[in-house]
N, C-alpha and C positions, 0 to 999 in steps of 0.2 A: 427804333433805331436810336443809337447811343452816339448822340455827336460830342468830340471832343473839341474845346475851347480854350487858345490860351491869350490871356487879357497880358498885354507888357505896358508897365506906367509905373513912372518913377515915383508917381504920388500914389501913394498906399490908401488914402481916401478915395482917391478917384478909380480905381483898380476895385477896390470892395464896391463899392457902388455898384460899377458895372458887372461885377460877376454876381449880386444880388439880385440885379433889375432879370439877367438871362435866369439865373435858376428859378424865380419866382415867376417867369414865360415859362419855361420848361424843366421839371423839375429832374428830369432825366439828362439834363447836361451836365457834362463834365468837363470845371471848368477849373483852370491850374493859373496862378497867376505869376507874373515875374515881374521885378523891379527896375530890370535893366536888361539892353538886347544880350546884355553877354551872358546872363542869368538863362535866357530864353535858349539861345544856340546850343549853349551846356547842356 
């Protein structure tokens, strides 16, 4: 199973972190990140 994930955080360090810490849990995630909610809604 291919879960999709999206990290939203206006801090771009704390945003790669977390989508490091998921993929290195499962490297079958997909995970999309956005900087801001309106980035994300878009």
């Amino acid at each position: 199973m291919n879960l999709k994930i999206a990290v939203c955080d206006d801090e771009k360090l704390i945003a790669d972190e977390i989508r490091g810490h998921l993929i290195q849990y499962k490297p079958e995630y997909t995970v999309d990140l956005y900087h801001s909610g309106e980035d994300l809604l878009n």
